[in-house]
C-alpha positions, -999 to 999 in steps of 0.1 A, spaced: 0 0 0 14 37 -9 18 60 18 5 93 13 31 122 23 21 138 54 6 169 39 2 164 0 -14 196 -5 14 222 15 -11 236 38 -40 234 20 -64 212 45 -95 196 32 -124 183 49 -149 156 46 -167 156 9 -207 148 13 -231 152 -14 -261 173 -13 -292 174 -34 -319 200 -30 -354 186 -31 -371 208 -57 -340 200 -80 -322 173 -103 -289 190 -98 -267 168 -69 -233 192 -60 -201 173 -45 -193 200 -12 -165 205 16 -142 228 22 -104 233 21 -88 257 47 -53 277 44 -33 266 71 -6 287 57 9 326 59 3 329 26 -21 335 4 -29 310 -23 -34 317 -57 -57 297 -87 -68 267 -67 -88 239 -83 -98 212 -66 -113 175 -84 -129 147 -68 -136 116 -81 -173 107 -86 -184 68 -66 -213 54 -67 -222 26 -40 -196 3 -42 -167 27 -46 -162 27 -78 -154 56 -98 -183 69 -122 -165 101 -136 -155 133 -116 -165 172 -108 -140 200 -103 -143 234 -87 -123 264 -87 -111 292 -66 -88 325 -78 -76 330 -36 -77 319 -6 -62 338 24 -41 324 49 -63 309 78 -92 311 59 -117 282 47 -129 283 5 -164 265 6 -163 241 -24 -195 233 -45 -183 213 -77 -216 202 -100 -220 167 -102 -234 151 -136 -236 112 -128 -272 105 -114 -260 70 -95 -235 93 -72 -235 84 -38 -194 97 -27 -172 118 -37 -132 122 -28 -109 146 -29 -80 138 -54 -63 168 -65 -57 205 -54 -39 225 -81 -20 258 -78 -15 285 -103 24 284 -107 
């Protein structure tokens, strides 16, 4: 089994991913939030999860994007989510503008 370095994302801190779905709408949106535990401030961040449906397995995947977040503070992440069998999502890749 790979271990994962402790902190893949160099201060950027994610939080659990749940799906939500609103009632009066088809539309099901991938959410969480990833916090700045750094002094700086962070520049161009995209974020994409992988898409699961019940038994794990990968059914495509939804992206959001950010252009800063300030040190200390949380970005609130709401990526759209297209496959109707989604019941997961998982964080799999934070991007930085370079």
């Amino acid at each position: 089994m790979r271990k994962l370095p402790a902190d893949p994302w160099h201060g950027l801190k994610p939080s659990k991913v749940t799906l939500e779905k609103k009632d009066e709408s088809s539309l099901i949106y991938a959410i969480g939030s990833l916090t700045n535990d750094t002094t700086r401030q962070r520049f161009g961040v995209k974020i994409e999860l992988d898409v699961l449906d019940a038994h794990r397995n990968k059914l495509g995947s939804a992206t959001d994007y950010t252009e800063v977040i300030e040190p200390g503070k949380e970005w609130k992440f709401r990526a759209l989510v297209t496959a109707k069998a989604a019941v997961g999502a998982k964080l799999v890749k934070v991007k930085e503008q370079e």
